[in-house]
C-alpha positions as CSV (number, residue, x, y, z in Angstrom):
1,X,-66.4,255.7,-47.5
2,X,-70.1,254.8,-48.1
3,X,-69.5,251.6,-49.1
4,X,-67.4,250.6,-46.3
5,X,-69.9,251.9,-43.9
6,X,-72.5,250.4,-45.5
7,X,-70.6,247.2,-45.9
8,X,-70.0,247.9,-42.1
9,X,-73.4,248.1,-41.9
10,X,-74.8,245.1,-43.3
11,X,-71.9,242.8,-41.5
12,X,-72.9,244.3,-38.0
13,X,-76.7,243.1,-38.7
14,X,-75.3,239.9,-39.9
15,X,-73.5,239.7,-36.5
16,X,-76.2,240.9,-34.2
17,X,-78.6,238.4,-36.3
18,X,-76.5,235.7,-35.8
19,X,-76.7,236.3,-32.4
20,X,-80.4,237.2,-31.8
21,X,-82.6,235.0,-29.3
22,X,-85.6,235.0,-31.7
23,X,-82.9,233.5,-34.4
24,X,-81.8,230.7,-32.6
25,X,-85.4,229.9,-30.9
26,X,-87.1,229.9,-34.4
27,X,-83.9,227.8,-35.7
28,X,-84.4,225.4,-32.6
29,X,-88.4,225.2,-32.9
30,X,-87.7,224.3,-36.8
31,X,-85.2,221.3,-35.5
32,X,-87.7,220.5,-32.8
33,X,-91.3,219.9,-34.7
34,X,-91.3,216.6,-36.3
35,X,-89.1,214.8,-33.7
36,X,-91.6,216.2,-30.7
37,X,-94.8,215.5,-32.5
38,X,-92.9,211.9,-33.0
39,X,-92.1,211.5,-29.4
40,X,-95.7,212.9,-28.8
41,X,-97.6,210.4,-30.8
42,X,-95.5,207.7,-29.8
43,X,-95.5,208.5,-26.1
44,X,-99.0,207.8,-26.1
45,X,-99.0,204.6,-27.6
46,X,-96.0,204.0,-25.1
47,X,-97.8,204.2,-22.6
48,X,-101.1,202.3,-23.9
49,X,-98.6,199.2,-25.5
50,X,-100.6,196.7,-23.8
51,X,-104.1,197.9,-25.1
52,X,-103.2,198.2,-28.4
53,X,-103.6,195.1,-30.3
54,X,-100.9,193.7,-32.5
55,X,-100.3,190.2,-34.2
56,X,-96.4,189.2,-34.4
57,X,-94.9,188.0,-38.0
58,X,-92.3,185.4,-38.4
59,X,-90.4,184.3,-40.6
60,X,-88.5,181.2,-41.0
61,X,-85.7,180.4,-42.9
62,X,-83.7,176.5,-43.2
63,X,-80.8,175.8,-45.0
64,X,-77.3,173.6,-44.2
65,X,-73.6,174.9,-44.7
66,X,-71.3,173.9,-46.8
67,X,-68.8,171.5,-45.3
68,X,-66.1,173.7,-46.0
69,X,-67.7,176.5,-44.5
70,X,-68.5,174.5,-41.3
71,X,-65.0,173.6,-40.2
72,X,-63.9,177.7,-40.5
73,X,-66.9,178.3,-38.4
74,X,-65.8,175.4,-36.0
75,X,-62.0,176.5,-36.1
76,X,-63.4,180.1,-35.0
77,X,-65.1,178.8,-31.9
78,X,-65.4,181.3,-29.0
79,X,-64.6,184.3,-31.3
80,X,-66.5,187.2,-30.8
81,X,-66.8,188.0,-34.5
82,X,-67.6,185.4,-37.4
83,X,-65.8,184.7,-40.1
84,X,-66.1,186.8,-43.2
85,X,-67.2,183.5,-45.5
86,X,-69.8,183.1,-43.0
87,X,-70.8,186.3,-43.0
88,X,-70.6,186.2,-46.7
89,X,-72.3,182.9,-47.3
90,X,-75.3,184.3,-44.5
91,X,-76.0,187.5,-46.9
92,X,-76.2,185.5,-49.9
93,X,-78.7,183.0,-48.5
94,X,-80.7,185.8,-46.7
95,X,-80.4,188.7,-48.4
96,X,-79.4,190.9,-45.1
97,X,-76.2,191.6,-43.8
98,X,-75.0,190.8,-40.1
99,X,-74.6,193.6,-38.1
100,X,-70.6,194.8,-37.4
101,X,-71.7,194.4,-33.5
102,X,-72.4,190.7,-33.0
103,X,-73.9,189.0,-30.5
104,X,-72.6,185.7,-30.5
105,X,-73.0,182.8,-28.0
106,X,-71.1,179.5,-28.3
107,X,-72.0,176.2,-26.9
108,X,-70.5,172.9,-27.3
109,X,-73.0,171.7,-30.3
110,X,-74.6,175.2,-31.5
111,X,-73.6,178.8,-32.2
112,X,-76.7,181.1,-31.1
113,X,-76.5,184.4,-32.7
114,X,-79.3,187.5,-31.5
115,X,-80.0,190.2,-34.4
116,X,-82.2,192.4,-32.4
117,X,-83.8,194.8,-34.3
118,X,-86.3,198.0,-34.1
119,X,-90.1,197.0,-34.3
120,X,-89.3,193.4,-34.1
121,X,-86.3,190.6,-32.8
122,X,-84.2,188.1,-34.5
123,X,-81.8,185.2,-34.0
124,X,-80.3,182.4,-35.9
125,X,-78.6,179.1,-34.5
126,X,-76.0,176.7,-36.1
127,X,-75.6,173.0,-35.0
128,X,-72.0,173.0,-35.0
129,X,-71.9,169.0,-36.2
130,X,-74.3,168.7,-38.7
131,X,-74.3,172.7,-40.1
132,X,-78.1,172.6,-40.0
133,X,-78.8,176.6,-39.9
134,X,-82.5,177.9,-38.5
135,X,-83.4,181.5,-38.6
136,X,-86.1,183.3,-37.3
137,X,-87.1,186.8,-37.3
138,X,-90.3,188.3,-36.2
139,X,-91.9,191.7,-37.3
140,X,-94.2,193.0,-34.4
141,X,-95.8,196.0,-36.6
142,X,-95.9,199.3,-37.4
143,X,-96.3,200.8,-33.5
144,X,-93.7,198.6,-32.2
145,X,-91.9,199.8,-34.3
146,X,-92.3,203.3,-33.6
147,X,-92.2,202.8,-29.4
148,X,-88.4,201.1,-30.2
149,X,-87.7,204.9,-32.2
150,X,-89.1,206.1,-28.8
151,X,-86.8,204.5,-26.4
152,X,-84.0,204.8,-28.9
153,X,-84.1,200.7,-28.8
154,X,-82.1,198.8,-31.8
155,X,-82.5,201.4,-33.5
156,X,-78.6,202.3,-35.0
157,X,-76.1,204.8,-35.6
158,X,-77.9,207.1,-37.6
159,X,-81.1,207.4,-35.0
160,X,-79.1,207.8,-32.0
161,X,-77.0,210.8,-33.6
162,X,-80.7,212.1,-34.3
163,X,-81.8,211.9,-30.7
164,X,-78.5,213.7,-29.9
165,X,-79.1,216.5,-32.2
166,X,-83.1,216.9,-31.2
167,X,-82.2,216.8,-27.5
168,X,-79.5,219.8,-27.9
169,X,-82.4,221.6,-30.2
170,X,-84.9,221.4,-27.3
171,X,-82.6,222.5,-24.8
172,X,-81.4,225.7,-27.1
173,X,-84.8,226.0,-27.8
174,X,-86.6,226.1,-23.9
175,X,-83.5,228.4,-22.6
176,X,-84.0,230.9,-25.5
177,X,-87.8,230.7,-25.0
178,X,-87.5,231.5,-21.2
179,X,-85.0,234.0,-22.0
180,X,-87.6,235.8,-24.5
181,X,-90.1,235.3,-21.4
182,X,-87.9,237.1,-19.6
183,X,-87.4,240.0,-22.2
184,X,-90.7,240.2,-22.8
185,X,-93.3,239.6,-19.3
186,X,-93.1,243.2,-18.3
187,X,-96.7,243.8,-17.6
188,X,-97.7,240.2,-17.9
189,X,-98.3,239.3,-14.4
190,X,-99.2,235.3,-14.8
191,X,-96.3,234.8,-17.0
192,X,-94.1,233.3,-14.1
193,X,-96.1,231.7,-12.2
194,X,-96.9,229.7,-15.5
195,X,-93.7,228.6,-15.8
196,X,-93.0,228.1,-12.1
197,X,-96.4,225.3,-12.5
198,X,-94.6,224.2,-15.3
199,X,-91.9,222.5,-13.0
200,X,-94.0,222.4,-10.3
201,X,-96.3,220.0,-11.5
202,X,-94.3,217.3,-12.9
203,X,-92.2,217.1,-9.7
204,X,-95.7,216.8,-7.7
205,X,-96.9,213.8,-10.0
206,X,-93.7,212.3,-9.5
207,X,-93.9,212.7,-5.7
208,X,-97.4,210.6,-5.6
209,X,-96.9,207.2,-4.8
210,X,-97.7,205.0,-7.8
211,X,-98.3,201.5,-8.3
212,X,-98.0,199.8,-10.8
213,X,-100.6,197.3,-11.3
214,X,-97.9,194.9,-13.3
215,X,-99.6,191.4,-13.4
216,X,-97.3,188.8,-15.2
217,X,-95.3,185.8,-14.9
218,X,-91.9,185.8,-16.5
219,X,-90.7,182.5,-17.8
220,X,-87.3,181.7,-18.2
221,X,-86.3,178.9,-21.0
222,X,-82.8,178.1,-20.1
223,X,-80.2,176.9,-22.9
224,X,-78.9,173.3,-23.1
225,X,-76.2,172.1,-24.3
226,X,-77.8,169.1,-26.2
227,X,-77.0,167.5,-29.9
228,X,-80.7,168.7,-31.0
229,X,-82.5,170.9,-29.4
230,X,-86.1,171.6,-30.1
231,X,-88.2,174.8,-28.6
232,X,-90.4,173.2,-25.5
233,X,-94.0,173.1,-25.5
234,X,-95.3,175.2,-22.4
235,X,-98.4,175.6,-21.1
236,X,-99.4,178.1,-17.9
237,X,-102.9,177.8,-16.2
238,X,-104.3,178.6,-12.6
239,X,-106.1,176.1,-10.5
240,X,-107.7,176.1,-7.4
241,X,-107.1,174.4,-3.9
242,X,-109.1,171.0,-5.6
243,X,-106.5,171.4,-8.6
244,X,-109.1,172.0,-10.7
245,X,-108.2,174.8,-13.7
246,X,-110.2,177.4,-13.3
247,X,-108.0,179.8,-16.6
248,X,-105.8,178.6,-19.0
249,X,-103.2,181.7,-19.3
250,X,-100.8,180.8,-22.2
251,X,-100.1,177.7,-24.4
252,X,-96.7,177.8,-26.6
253,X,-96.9,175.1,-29.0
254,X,-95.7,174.7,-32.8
255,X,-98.5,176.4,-34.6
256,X,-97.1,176.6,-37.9
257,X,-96.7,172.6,-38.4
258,X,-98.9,171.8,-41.4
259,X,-102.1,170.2,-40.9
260,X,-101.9,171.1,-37.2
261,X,-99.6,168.7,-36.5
262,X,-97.9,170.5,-33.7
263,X,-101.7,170.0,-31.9
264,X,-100.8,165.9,-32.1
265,X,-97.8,166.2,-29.5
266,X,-100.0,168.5,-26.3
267,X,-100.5,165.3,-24.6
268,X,-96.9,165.5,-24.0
269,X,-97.9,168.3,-21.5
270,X,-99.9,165.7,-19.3
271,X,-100.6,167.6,-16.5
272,X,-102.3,170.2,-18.6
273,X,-103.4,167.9,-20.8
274,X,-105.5,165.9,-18.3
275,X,-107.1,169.1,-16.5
276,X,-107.9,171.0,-19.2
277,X,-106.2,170.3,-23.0
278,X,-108.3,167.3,-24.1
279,X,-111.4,169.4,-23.7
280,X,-110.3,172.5,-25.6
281,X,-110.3,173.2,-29.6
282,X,-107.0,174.9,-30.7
283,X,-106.5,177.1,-31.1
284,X,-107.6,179.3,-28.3
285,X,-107.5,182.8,-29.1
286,X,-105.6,185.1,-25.9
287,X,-103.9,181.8,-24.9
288,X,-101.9,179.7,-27.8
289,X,-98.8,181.1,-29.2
290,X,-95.5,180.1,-30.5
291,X,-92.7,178.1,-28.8
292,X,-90.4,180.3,-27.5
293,X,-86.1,179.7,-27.7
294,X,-84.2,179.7,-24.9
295,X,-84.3,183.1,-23.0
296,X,-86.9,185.0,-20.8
297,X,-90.5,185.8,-22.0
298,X,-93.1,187.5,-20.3
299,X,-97.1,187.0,-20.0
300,X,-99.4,189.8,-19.0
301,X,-101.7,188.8,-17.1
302,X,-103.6,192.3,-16.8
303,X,-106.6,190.5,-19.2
304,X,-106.9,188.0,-16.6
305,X,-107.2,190.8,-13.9
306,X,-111.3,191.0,-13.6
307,X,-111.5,187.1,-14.0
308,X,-109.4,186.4,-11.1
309,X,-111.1,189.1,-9.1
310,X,-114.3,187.4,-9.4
311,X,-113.3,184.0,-8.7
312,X,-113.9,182.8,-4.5
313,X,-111.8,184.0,-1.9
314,X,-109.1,181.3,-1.1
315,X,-105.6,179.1,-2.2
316,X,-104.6,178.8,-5.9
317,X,-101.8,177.5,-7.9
318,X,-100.4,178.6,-10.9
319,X,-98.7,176.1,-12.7
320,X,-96.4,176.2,-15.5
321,X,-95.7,173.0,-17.4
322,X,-93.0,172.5,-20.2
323,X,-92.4,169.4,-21.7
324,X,-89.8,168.7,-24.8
325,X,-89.1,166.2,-27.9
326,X,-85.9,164.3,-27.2
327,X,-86.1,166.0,-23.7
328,X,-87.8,166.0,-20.7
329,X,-91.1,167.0,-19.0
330,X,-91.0,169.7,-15.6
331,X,-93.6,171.0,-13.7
332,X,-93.2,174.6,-11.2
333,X,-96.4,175.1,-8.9
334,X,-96.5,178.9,-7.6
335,X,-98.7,179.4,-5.0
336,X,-101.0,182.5,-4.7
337,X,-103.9,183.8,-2.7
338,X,-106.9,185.7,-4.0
339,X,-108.1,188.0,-4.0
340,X,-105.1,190.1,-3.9
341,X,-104.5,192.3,-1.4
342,X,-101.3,193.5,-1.1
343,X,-98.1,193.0,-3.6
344,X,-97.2,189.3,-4.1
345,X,-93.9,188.1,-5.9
346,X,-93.4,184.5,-5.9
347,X,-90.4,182.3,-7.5
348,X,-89.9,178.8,-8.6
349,X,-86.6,177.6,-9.5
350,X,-86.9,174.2,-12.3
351,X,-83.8,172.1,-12.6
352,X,-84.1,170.8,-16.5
353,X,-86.7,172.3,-18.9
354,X,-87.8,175.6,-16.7
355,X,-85.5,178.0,-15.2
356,X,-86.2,180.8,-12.8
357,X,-90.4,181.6,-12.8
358,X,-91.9,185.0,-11.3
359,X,-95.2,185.8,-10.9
360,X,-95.8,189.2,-10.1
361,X,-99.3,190.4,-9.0
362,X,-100.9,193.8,-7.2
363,X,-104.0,194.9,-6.0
């Protein structure tokens, strides 16, 4: 009889343990640390992206399929999966396998394939005649990195089951905390009005107008369906009502041609060229850059802010010039007035080289 009761006993504690608030909210706090410090530390650099300083890595890689290999990828045209020799022949020359879910885009001469990825982007293209095959993937650092974690951005399976599990640990873990609150406030007098600020607040913040001072253009490179395709040379500056420039913003050019040759072909962009390229030594740090491939990009313009703020009151243009090898040459002109006083959206719409242009500006 004593060992059943006390067997009794010891299962009833079991029970009412298993049970207990204080179990479940120390369980729940143990689940929570590391992913809120995480989404604490990475909030913050969040929400400073723009101020922290970062410098983009890419890397490059050529080759040219097999013949064989080429007509299976051609016979597969319009599939939404590749074929396994291809996807076999890609980890053997890369040493990374393509993902199960991928994003493939045919054209009449080129495959275009996106491998986005966490802390960085990728893509790889295929001329579908000749089997020339260009990768490039770029590795934007350490805190990119962590900010895609934070928005749960590329970032797999495995992550996103983690985000699952850490959200239903903080919910177990704020209801059992108010319910200890609750269990224990009896002669704490600011207890609930703590917690009542505790929604309170947030809701206020949210209910103050906020705007966003989001300065930018956003450039969109649209995809031909050409026999050779190279990246266009693009340059973006601002110039006043005598179409003088008055600030280069951006220059995308090939930078990583040896010897500088990508430098040689800038005259190409002859508008830009004339007002302000010939007088400049590339490469200008803030302003030169990359090519980019077909697709949309954006430029902050929020380290331009004070310059433009300073400049005299009247008409500007800003103009964005793209010119291409085996292509052709367009100019857009977006018209703006400074300083700026209210929000201003303005869109261009090119025809060949440039698609749809925004620039975006607020007090």
């Amino acid at each position: 009889m004593t060992r059943a009761r006390s067997a009794a006993k010891s299962s009833n504690r079991r029970f009412k343990k298993l049970f207990d608030w204080r179990t479940w909210h120390w369980m729940s706090s143990a689940v929570c640390l590391v992913g809120m410090l995480l989404f604490a530390v990475t909030g913050i650099t969040l929400n400073h992206a723009s101020q922290i300083e970062a410098e983009p890595t890419t890397y490059a890689k050529e080759a040219v399929l097999p013949s064989a290999l080429l007509t299976q990828l051609n016979a597969a045209a319009e599939q939404a999966a590749l074929p396994h020799s291809f996807q076999s022949w890609y980890q053997s020359h890369t040493g990374a396998a393509l993902p199960a879910l991928q994003q493939v885009q045919w054209s009449e001469y080129e495959l275009y394939v996106a491998l986005p990825r966490a802390g960085g982007d990728g893509w790889f293209s295929i001329a579908l005649d000749s089997g020339e095959f260009y990768q490039e993937i770029t590795d934007r650092g350490w805190v990119s990195y962590l900010n895609d974690l934070h928005k749960g951005r590329n970032t797999g399976f495995a992550w996103r089951m983690f985000i699952d599990v850490f959200s239903v640990a903080c919910v177990v873990f704020s209801l059992t905390g108010l319910w200890l609150l609750y269990k224990h406030s009896r002669g704490r007098k600011s207890t609930w009005p703590l917690i009542a600020a505790g929604f309170v607040l947030p809701v206020l913040v949210l209910m103050v107008p906020a705007h966003a001072k989001a300065d930018e253009v956003e450039i969109t490179i649209p995809r031909l369906n050409v026999a050779e395709y190279h990246p266009p040379y693009v340059a973006v500056w601002l110039a006043d009502s005598k179409q003088k420039r008055v600030a280069d913003i951006a220059v995308w050019y090939d930078v990583n041609m040896a010897d500088k040759e990508g430098e040689k072909w800038l005259k190409d962009l002859r508008l830009w060229w004339r007002r302000s390229g010939r007088s400049l030594s590339m490469p200008v740090d803030g302003v030169t850059g990359a090519t980019r491939r077909p697709g949309t990009a954006k430029i902050d313009l929020t380290p331009w802010r004070d310059e433009f703020k300073a400049l005299p009151a009247g008409e500007y243009t800003l103009f964005v010039e793209a010119a291409r090898e085996l292509g052709g040459r367009e100019v857009l002109k977006l018209p703006v007035t400074l300083p700026i006083t209210e929000p201003v959206t303005v869109i261009a719409e090119g025809k060949s080289e440039l698609a749809t242009t925004i620039l975006t500006m607020e007090p």
